[in-house]
N, C-alpha and C positions, 0 to 999 in steps of 0.2 A: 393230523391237523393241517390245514392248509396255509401255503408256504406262503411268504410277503409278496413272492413276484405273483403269486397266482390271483392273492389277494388284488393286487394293483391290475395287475390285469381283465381280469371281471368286473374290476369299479370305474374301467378307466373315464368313461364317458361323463357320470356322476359328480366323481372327483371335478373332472375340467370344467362343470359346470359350477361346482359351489368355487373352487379354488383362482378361477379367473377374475372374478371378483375382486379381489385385491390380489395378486400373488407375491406381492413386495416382500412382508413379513418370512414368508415360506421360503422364497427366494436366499434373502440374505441370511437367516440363519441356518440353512443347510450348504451356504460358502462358511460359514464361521465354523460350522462343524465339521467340514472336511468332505464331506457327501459331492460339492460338486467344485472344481479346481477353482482360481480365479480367474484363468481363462475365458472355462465354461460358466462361470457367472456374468462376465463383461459381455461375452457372447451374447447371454440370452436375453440381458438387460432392453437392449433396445428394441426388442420384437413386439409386438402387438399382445397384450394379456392373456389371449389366448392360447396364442403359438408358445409364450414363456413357458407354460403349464404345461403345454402338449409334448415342446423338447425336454421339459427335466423329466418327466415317465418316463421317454424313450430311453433317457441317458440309466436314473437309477433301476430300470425293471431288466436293466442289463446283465443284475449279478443281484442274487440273493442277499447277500452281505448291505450292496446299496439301496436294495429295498428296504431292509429293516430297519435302516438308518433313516431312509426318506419318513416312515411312518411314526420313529423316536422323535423326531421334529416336527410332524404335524402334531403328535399329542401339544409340544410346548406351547405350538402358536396357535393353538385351534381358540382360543379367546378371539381373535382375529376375522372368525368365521362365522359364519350363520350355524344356528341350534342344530337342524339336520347334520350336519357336519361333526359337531361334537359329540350329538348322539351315533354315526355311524363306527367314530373314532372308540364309545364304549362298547359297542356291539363286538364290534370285528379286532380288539387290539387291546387284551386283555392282558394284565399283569402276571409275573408270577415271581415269587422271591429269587433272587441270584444266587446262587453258591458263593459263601467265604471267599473272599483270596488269602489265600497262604500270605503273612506278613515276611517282606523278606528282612535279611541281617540288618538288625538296628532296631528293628520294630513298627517302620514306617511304613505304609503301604505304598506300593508303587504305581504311580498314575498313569490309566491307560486314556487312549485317542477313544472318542466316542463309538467309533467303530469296532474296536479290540471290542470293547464293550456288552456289546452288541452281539457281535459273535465272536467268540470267544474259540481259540484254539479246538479240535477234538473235543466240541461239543455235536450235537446233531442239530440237524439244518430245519430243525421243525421252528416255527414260528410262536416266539413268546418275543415280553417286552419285558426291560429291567425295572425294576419298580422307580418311584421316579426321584427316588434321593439318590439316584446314582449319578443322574446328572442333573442337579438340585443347581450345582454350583452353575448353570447354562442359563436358569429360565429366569424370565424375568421379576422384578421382586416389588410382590403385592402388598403393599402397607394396609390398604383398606380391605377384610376380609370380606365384607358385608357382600352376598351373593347379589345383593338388588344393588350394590355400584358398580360392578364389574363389566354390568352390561353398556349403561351410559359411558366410562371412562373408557373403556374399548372400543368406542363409535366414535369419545374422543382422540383415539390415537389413530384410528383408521381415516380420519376426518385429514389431520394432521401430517399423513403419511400421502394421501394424493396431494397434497397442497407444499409439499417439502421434497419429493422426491424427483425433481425434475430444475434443472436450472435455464432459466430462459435465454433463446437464442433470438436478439432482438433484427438481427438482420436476416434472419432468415425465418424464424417463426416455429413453428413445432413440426411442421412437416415430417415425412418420413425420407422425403430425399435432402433431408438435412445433411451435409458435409460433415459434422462434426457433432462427437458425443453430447446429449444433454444430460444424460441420467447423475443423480449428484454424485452418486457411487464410482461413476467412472470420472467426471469432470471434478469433483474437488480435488484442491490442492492445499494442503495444511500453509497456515499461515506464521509469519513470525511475530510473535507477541510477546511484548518485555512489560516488565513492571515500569509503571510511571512517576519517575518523580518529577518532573519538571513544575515549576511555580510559574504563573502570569500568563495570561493573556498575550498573541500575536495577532497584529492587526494586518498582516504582508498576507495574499491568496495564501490559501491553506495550503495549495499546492508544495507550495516553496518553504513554508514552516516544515512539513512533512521532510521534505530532500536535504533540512538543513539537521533531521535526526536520525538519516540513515545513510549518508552518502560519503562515504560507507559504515555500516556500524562499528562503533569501536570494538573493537576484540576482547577487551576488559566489561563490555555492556552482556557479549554474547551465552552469558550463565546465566542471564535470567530469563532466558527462553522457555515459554512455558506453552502449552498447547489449546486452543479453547475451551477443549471435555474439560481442562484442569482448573476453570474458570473459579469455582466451588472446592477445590481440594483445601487440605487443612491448611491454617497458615503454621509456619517455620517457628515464629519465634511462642505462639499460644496453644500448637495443634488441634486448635478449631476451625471449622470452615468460615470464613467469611459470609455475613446473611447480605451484605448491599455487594454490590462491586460494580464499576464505570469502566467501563472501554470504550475509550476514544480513540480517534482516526479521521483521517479526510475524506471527501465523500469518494467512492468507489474502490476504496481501500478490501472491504470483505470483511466489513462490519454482520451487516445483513444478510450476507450467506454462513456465515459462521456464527450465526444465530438460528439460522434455516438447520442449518448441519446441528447444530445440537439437538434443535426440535426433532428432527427426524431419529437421531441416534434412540434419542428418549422414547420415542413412540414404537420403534422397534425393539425398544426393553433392551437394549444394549447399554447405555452410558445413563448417568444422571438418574438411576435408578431407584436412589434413597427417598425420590418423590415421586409423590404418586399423583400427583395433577402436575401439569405444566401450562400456564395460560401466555399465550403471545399476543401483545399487544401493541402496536404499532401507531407510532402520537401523530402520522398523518391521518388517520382514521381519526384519533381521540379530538384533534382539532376541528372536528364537524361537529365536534356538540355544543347545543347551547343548553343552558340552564342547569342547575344545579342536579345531582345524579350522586344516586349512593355506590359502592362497590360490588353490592351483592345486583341492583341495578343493571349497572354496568356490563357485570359478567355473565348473566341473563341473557342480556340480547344477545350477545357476539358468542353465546358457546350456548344456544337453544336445549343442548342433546344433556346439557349439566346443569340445567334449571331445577330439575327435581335433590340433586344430590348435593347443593351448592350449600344447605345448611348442617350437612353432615363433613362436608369438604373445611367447611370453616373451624368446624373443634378441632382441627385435625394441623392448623397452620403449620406448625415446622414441617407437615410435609408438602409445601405447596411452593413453589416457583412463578414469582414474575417474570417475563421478560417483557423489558420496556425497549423498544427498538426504536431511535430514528430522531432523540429526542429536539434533534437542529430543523425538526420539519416542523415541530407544534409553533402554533402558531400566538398561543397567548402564554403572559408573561408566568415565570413561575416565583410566586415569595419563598426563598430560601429564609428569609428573614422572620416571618408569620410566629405569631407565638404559638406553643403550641395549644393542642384542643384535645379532649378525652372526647373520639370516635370510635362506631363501633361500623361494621359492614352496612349498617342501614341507614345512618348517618348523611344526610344530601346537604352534597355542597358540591361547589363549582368545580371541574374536571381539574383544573389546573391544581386547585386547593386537597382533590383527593391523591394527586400522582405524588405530590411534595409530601403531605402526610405518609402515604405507602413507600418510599423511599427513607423519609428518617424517620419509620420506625413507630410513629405514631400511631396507624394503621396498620393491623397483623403486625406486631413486632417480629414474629418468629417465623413468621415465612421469609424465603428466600428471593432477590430479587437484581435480576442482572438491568444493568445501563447502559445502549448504546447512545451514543454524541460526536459529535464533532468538536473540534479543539476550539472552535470560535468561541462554543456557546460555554456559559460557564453552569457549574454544576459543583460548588463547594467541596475538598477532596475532606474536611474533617463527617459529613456521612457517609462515608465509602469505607470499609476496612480493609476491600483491597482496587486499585486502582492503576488499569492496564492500558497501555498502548498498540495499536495493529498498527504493525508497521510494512507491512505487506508479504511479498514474495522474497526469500533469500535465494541464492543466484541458479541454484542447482530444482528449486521451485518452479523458477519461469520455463526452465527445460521439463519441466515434468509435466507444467500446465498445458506446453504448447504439444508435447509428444499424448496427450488425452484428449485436447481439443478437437483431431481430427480422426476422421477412422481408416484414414489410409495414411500408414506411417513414415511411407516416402513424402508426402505433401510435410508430414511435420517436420521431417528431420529439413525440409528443404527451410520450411518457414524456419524453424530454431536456428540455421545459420544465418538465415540472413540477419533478421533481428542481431545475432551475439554480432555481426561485425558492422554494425551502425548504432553507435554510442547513445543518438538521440534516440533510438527506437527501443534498444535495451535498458536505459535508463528508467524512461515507462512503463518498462515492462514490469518494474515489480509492483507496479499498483494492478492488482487483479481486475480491474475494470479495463483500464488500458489497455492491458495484454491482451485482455475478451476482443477490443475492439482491432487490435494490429493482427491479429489472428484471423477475425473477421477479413478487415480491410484487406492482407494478404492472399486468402483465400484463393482466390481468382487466377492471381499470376504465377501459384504453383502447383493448382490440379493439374492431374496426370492427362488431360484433356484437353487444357491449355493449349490456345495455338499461334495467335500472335497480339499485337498491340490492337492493329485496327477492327479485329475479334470480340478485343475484351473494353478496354477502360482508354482503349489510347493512350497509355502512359506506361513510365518504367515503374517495377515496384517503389512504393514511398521511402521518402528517407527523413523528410521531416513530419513534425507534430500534424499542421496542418496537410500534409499530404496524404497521411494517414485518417485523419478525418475527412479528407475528402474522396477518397475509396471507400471508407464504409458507407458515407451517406449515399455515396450512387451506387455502391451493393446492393444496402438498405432498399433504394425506391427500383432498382433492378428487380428484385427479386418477389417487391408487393403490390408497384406500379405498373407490370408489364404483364402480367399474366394471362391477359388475355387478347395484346397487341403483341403480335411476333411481327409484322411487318416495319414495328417501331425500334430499328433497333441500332443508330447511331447516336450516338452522346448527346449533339443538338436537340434532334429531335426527343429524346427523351427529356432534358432538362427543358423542354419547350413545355413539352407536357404536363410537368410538376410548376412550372413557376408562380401559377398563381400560388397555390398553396403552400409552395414554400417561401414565398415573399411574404404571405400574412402569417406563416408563423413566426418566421425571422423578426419581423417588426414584434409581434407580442414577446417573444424573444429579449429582443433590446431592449425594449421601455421597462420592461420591469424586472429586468437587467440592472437598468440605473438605478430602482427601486429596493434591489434586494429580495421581490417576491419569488416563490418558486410555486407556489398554488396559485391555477387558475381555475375559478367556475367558470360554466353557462356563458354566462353574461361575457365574461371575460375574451371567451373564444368568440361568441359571436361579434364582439366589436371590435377584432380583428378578421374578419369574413369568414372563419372558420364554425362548419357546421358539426356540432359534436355529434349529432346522431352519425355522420357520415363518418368518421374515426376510426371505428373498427373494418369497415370494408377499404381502405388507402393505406398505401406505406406511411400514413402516420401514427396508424395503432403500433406502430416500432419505435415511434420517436417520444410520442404522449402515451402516460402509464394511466388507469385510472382511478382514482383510490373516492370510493364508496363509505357512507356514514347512512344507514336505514336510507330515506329518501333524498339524500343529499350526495352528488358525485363530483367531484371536484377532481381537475387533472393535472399530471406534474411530467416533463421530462423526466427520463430516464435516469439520466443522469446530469451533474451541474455543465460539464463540459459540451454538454452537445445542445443546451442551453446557450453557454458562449458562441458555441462557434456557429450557430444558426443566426443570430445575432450578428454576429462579424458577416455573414454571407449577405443578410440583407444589406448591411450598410456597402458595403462593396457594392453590392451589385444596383444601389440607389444613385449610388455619388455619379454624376456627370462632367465634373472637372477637378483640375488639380488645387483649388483652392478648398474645396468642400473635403476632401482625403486632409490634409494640409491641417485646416480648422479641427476636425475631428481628432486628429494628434494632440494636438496642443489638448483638446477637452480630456479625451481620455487617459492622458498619459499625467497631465498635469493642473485639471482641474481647470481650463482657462478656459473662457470666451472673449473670443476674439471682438471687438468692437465694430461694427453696429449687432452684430449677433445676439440675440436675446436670451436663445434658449441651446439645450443642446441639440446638435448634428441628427436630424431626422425626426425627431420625438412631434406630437403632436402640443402639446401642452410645455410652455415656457417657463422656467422656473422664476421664481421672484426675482426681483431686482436686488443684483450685487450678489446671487446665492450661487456660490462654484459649486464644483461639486467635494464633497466631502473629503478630505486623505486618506482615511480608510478606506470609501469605497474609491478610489482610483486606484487601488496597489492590490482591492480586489480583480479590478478589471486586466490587471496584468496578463494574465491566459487568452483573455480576449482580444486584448492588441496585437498577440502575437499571431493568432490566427487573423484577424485581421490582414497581416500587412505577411503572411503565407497566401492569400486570397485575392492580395494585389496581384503579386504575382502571377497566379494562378488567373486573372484577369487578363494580364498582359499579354500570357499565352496562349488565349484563347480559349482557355478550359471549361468556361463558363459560356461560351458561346448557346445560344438558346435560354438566357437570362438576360445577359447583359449585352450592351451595347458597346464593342469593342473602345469607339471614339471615347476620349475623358476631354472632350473640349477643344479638341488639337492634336496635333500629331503626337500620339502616345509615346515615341523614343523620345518625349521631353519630361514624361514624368520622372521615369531615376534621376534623372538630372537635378529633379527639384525632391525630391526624395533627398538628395543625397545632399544638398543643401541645407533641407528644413535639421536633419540630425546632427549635420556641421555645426549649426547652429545651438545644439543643445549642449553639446558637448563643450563649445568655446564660452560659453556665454554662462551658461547657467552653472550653482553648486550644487552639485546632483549626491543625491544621498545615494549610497553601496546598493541598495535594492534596486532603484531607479537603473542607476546606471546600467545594473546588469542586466536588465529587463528591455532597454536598446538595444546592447549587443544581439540577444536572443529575438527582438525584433530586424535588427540588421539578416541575421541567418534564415530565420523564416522567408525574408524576403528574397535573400539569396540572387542579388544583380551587383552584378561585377562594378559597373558603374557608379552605384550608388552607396556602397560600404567604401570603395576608394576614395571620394569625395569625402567621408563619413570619418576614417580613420584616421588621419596625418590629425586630426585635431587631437586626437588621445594623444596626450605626451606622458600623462601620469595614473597608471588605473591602480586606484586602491578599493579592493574587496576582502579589506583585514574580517574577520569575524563572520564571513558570509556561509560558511558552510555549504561549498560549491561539489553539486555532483560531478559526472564523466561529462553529460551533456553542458552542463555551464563551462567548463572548463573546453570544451567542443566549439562552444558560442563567442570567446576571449577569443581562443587559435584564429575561428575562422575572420572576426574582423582585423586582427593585427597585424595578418600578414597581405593585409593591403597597401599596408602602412611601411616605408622604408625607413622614417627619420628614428631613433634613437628613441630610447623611453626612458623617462629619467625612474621611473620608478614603476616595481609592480609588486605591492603588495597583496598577498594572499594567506597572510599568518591567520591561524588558527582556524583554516578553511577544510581541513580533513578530506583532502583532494584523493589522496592515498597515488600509488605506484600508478595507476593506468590514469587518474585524471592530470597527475603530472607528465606521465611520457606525453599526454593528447597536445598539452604545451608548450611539447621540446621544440617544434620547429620557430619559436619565437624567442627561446629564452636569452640566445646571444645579445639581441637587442636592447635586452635590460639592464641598463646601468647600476640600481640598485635593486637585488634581487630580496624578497622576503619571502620566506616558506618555512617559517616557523612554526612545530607541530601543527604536524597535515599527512601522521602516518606513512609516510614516508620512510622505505626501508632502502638494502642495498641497491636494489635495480634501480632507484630513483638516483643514487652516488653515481653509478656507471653511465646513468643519462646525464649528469649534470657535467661529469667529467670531460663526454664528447664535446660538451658544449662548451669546458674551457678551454678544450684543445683547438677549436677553429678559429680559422684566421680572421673570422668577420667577427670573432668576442669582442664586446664594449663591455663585459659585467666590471665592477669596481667594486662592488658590497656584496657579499654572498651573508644571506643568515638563515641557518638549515640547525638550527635551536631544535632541539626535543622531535629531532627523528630519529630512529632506532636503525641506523646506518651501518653500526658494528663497525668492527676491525680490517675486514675486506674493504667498504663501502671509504673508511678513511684510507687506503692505500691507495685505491685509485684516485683519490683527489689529489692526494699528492703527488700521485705520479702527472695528473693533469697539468697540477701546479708549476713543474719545473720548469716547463718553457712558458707559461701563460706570461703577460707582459701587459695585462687591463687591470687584473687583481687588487686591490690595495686593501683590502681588512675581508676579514673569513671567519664568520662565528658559528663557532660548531659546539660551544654549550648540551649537554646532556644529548649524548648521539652515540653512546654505547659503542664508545673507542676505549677498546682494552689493549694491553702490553701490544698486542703482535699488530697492532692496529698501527704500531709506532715504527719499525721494519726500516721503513725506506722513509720515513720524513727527512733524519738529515741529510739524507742521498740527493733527495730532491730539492726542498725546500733551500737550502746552501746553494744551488746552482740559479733560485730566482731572485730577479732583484726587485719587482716593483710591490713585491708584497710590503704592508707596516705596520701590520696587525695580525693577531692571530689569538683568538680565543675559544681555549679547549675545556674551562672550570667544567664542572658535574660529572666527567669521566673516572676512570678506575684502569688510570695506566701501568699502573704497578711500579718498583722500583726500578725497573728497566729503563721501563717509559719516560718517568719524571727525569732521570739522567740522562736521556734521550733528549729532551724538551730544553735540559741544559747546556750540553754540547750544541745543539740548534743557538741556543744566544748566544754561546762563545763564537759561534760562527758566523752568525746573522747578528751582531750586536745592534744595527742599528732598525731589525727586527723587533716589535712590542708585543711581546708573548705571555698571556694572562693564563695562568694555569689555576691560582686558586682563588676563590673569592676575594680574601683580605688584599689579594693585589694591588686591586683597583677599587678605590672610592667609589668614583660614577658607577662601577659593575653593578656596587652593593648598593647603591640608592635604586639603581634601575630594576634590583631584583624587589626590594621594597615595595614600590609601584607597582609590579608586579602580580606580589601576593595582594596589596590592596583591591588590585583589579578582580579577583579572583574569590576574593568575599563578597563581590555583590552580581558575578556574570559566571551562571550555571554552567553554559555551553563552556566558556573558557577554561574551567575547574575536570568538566570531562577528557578535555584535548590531553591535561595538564595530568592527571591521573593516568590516562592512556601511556602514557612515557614516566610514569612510575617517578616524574620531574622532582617533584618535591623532597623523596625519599631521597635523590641523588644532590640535591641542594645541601641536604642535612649531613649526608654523610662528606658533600666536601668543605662542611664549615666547621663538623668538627676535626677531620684529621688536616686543617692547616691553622696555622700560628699568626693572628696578629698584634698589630701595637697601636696604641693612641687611637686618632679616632675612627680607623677600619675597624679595630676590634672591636669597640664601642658599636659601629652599626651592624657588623658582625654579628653581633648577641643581640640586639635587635632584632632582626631576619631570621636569626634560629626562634627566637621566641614566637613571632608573628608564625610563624610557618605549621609550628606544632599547636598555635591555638586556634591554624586553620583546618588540621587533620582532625583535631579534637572535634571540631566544630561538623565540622561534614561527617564525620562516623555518629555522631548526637543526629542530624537529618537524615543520615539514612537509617539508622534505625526507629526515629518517628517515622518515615514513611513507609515501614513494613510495618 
């Protein structure tokens, strides 16, 4: 009988011809079955279809063993292939029964590797195949047996598998001297996704809702990490799978490729297997229809190859998958509300009217159907049975993303450090779009061929938001702009060269920017001068995506942010003096026109009279001020030269000056809500002029960001304007911001300054006690109020404060309330505390000092008598109203309830109001505060099990 190598060897020509075709399928299940390393799969991935086919012969006709395994795997996948193929797989690759295996002790069989399998110890080397229950458990699993579906559903998974197997490189494009992996196999990065319960609508950029629910996650959220395949797994408390489920995220989060990734897993009969159709549909597409359209309609056009089987597909509903992707792009409204209607697939009604039906249920009840959205839009959670949030990259992610990004792994390791030691760049990093783009952007300044500045971009790698977008954008038009000018190759002259076109897109950009639109037609581009036919020949098939309906094409940036910031680059580069930058603050920051001003800052079309602009959309516009006024900058220096015209009306060293007045003025004058404010500072940083944040900061005397939910970079953006500032702060609140250890140390070089300090639960563990300690030890402390409430600081973390304590001489009250100070925590308190005199306060309630401790905290009064030292609730009256207040706050504010949970607060509440003793009316509020407390645990164990 002739041997498998021989066999491969005689066919090989044949083979390469049917199997180049697609070789994906082949590919990936003989990496899953051991036949070729991952390596040599990553390896082959990016090679040309041909060459993929032509190295895996060379590799398995290496050893007989690998041959027969190569041929055990085309039987599986040869659905995948054309009929000749299948037929030569029966000719030449004929069965024959396996020999028993001997069961060993126990009676279980022992499970061998596909290859044991295959060739099996002191057997003979002659060429057969195990019959195919042997690896039954490997192939993919067909619901539909019918021989006349198999052919269309395998064209649709071949359809599905070129259109999924590649992730787009928007600054660089598909090339083969692309810098960095596209294939999804080597570029995905598993994402972090938790169960969602949050209730209400956020009206603040999505951006910022996003960082206010991971920055950092809480460590008690981290068990409900779940993976996308598991989208569909059974639920916990019914063990059924879920038929709806919503996953929301902000846009570039890794909604849409973790959509993409399932499609493909599915089509290569790997995951999500229990279906046997999977239809993806995409409601930027669905927003191009007009008129009324049935389902069966519907899925007609968009999947041609499954017209014929679509009424056989439909008896068959529980095995069939929706996925509805994108739903923040459709464009007409959806009745959540609608009564319902007995529909069947042939049923015509309006698109909007069919997706609401197909979601709750009304339409195919028992098919399956995933939701992605954005957190803006709403989408009722009582039809969803499970309901997830993407919350992006976790820390050890963005290093895996950036080490796949590239194919030379010196550039990555370079890129991954720079990123990890600038706060603003890794902060963005775990939104997977971002990271796409800082990878991008960086690209440049750490190939291995790199030579200097006036080589590359003339500038140092970025370090902020907008410097980062302004390296990819000139990559971007670098790399699709110039290809066939090499004589063009200084920054001026290049941006000479784009500016028409990127000034009319900037402006289409803004205007409907202010609008909210993200679709434009035809029409739309041509009445900003932009010629659609020309689009795919310019670096602007990078920036404009095009999304197609039959004869309708309508186009969308990329993504929202490069929407903003082309926006921000036109206005920048339009404005010609400091009163028109000036005017456009006031609009976009705060809704105002300035008088005689009619309309807003550059628009063509004036809005009504007396009509601002909306509060929502100004707090959307937030991302875009800040590139904005990164772009001033970026003007000042000249960066934009070959756009802009350096002059703003006068000697340019006078705008910080007035920069740094107009902010003066915001901050003295106006009552700036927490979002606002903070959304300043981060425009003071982007703009980054010495002169103009120092004018800017001596107005701050009191910054409160209580409840803000501040990442590394906010807390980056505070540092950097405070310390322009020398005079005193009477206060800075940051309670319930979940700043954690590193967004507090980013603070330390400020915090002497603070008279009244607040950093109550913000995760904060011992390294945060040993920063805070240095900071009572200097001679430049003014603190007076330290309140470090429901950090988990431990027994070490309270030693070194007191050891702070003993000389400090600012101090006057120190509330350290549930901070997980035990017995040993107590050590040197009266060593220290007894030596200072200007302490007059000190409250420790929620702890578990032991009886050490509390004799400890006694001797401390005997010696500090005229020391006020609250050790149990019933102490103090005002303690127990304030703890009241407290829990009131915390029935109606989620985020506060999570902080408050994180520190396990409540448990330690309860356990210190029952082991202390009071009288009269403490005890009375006493029993109060315990009741209130346990009918708020009650209460939240009742929502969290409604929302699984």
């Amino acid at each position: 009988m002739v041997s498998a190598q021989e066999l491969l060897h005689s066919h090989r020509e044949v083979l390469l011809d049917w199997l180049s075709v697609n070789p994906t399928p082949l590919l990936r299940w003989l990496a899953d079955a051991g036949v070729l390393t991952s390596e040599q799969y990553r390896a082959v991935l990016e090679r040309s279809p041909t060459n993929k086919v032509a190295n895996v012969l060379e590799q398995v006709c290496a050893s007989e063993q690998s041959s027969r395994a190569f041929l055990q795997v085309l039987r599986q996948v040869q659905g995948y292939y054309c009929t000749q193929l299948q037929e030569w797989i029966n000719q030449h690759c004929t069965e024959t029964p396996p020999e028993p295996l001997p069961n060993p002790p126990g009676g279980k069989k022992k499970t061998k590797s596909l290859l044991s399998k295959l060739f099996p110890k002191g057997k003979s080397q002659e060429f057969t195949l195990p019959q195919k229950d042997e690896v039954a458990s490997m192939k993919p699993r067909q619901n539909l047996k019918s021989a006349s579906m198999k052919v269309p559903l395998n064209a649709h998974k071949n359809t599905l598998l070129r259109q999924t197997e590649r992730l787009m490189s928007y600054s660089e494009g598909e090339g083969q001297d692309s810098s960095s992996h596209a294939h999804i196999d080597i570029r995905y990065t598993e994402l972090f996704v938790t169960e969602d319960d949050e209730e209400g609508l956020h009206v603040q950029h999505e951006y910022f809702t996003f960082a206010s629910r991971r920055s950092p996650i809480y460590p008690h959220q981290t068990c409900r990490l779940i993976q996308p395949r598991d989208l569909l797994s059974p639920e916990s408390q019914t063990g059924c799978p879920p038929k709806r489920v919503k996953v929301k995220g902000i846009a570039g989060i890794g909604k849409s490729v973790a959509m993409q990734r399932l499609l493909y897993e599915w089509a290569l009969g790997k995951n999500l297997q229990k279906f046997s159709c999977v239809f993806d549909l995409r409601f930027r597409e669905l927003s191009l229809i007009d008129g009324p359209i049935s389902l069966h309609e519907l899925l007609a056009s968009r999947f041609l190859y499954l017209q014929d089987i679509l009424p056989e597909l439909f008896k068959q509903a529980e095995s069939l998958l929706f996925i509805l992707d994108g739903l923040d792009e459709f464009r007409h409204r959806l009745d959540w509300d609608s009564k319902d209607k007995v529909l069947t697939v042939e049923s015509k009604i309006p698109v909007s009217d069919l997706l609401v039906a197909l979601l709750r249920g009304n339409l195919l009840p028992e098919c399956s159907v995933i939701l992605t959205t954005r957190p803006s839009i709403d989408a009722p959670k009582r039809f969803f049975r499970r309901c997830c949030v993407v919350l992006g990259f976790q820390e050890k992610h963005v290093e895996e993303y950036t080490m796949k990004f590239y194919k030379d792994p010196l550039v990555a390791k370079k890129v991954f450090s720079y990123i990890a030691r600038h706060d603003n760049l890794f902060a963005l990093s775990f939104i997977p779009l971002y990271c796409y783009i800082i990878c991008s952007a960086l690209a440049e300044f750490f190939a291995t061929d790199y030579k200097s500045d006036e080589e590359s971009l003339d500038l140092n790698p970025p370090r902020t938001v907008s410097e980062v977008y302004y390296c990819y954008l000139y990559t971007t038009i670098k790399h699709h702009a110039l290809k066939d000018k090499a004589e063009t190759n200084s920054r001026p002259q290049i941006l000479a060269l784009v500016k028409e076109q990127l000034m009319n897109l900037g402006r289409m950009a803004y205007e409907n920017l202010l609008k909210n639109r993200i679709l434009f037609d035809r029409e739309d581009l041509e009445k900003f001068g932009l010629d659609p036919r020309g689009i795919r020949s310019t670096f602007l098939s990078q920036i404009l995506v095009s999304v197609k309906e039959e004869k309708v094409e309508m186009f969308a940036f990329f993504h929202l942010t490069i929407q903003e910031y082309l926006a921000a680059l036109f206005c920048v580069v339009s404005f010609s003096s400091y009163t028109e930058i000036l005017t456009g603050l006031d609009y976009w920051c705060f809704g105002e026109l300035r008088p005689p001003t009619e309309s807003p800052p550059l628009t063509l079309n004036p809005l009504p009279a007396g009509d601002d602009l909306e509060r929502p959309r100004v707090e959307n516009l937030q991302m875009f001020t800040r590139f904005f006024s990164g772009l001033v900058r970026a003007r000042l220096a000249r960066l934009l030269e070959g756009m802009a015209v350096n002059s703003l009306g006068g000697d340019d060293g006078g705008l910080p000056s007035q920069l740094g007045d107009w902010f003066q003025s915001q901050f003295r004058s106006r009552n700036l809500p927490n979002q606002m404010t903070l959304n300043l500072l981060h425009c003071l940083m982007e703009l980054h002029l010495q002169e103009t944040t120092s004018r800017a900061a001596p107005e701050i005397r009191k910054l409160n960001l209580f409840k803000m939910k501040l990442s590394v970079v906010d807390c980056a953006a505070v540092h950097y304007v405070l310390q322009f500032s020398k005079h005193l702060l009477k206060e800075l609140n940051l309670g319930y911001s979940n700043i954690g250890n590193k967004g507090f140390s980013r603070l330390g070089p400020i915090l002497h300054r603070c008279e009244s300090l607040y950093i109550r639960y913000n995760c904060l563990g011992t390294d945060a006690a040993i920063l805070e300690s240095a900071v009572l030890k200097s001679e430049d402390c003014q603190v007076k109020k330290l309140f470090m409430c429901g950090n988990k600081l431990g027994p070490e973390g309270a030693r070194v404060l007191w050891e702070a304590l003993e000389h400090n001489n600012t101090v006057e009250e120190v509330y350290l309330d549930i901070t997980g100070i035990t017995e040993s925590g107590t050590e040197n308190l009266v060593q220290c505390l007894s030596k200072n005199t200007a302490l007059k306060s000190l409250t420790v309630v929620g702890n578990e000092l032991g009886d050490v401790g509390w004799e400890r905290l006694r001797q401390l009064g005997r010696v500090r008598p005229d020391l006020r030292i609250i050790g149990h609730f019933v102490d103090d009256l005002g303690l127990l109203e304030a703890y009241l207040g407290w829990v009131e706050e915390m029935r109606t504010d989620h985020d506060q309830m999570e902080s408050v949970k994180n520190a396990d607060a409540l448990q330690s509440v309860l356990k210190g109001l029952w082991f202390s003793e009071g009288t009269g009316e403490n005890a009375v509020k006493a029993k109060e505060l315990e009741t209130k407390i346990l009918q708020l645990l009650k209460n939240s164990e009742l929502s969290a099990l409604r929302a699984k």
